[in-house]
Structures are given as structure tokens and as C-alpha cells.
C-alpha positions, 0 to 999 in steps of 0.5 A: 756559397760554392764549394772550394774544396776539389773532389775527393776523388780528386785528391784521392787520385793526386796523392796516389799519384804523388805516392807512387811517384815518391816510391819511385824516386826513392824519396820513400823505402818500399819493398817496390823500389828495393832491389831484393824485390821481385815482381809478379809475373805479368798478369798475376799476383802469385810470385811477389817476393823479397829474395833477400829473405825468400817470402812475400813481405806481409802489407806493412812491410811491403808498403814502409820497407823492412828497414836495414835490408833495404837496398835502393837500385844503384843509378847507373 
């Protein structure tokens, strides 16, 4: 009997793909595509920061949002 089912690897790297997409389109809220969100600098990790509230988020947050000071970017 062959196996039908994809590595799991391979679906491991399609839902990666598929979330990182969904963040960026804003289909999710994240700390990621909040516009209070600013970035490590290149080549680091220290510096990740909301500067709505002035602190790096803890991982929940960073990955569901912190809800109501939430703000996506504005198109255009």
C-alpha cells in the first residue's frame, strides 16, 4: 500500500507558508503587521518593540495581537 498522505515536513512548511501569508495580508492580527510594531534591526534580535506600550510583547501576544490597541497599516 503506498502512502498518500505528503511529508510532514511538507505540511509543516505549507502552513508556515500559509500563516506568514494570512499575518501579512491581515487576515490575522499579530504584533507582525501592527503598525505600533517596530522591528529588530537587521541582524539582531534585541530591539523588538511595541512603542504603543513601550516593551517587547510576551509570545502569546506577539503571535494573537493584544487586541483593542491593535492597529493594521493604512493602504495607501
Amino acid at each position: 500500500m503506498i502512502n498518500q498522505f505528503p511529508p510532514r515536513e511538507t505540511v509543516a512548511q505549507a502552513y508556515q507558508a500559509l500563516h506568514k501569508d494570512l499575518i501579512l495580508h491581515q487576515k490575522f492580527q499579530s504584533c507582525l503587521n501592527c503598525v505600533h510594531w517596530q522591528p529588530a534591526p537587521k541582524g539582531t534580535a534585541q530591539g523588538e518593540t511595541c512603542l504603543l506600550y513601550k516593551a517587547r510583547p510576551p509570545a502569546e501576544t506577539l503571535v494573537y495581537s493584544c487586541g483593542p490597541g491593535w492597529e493594521g497599516d493604512i493602504p495607501f
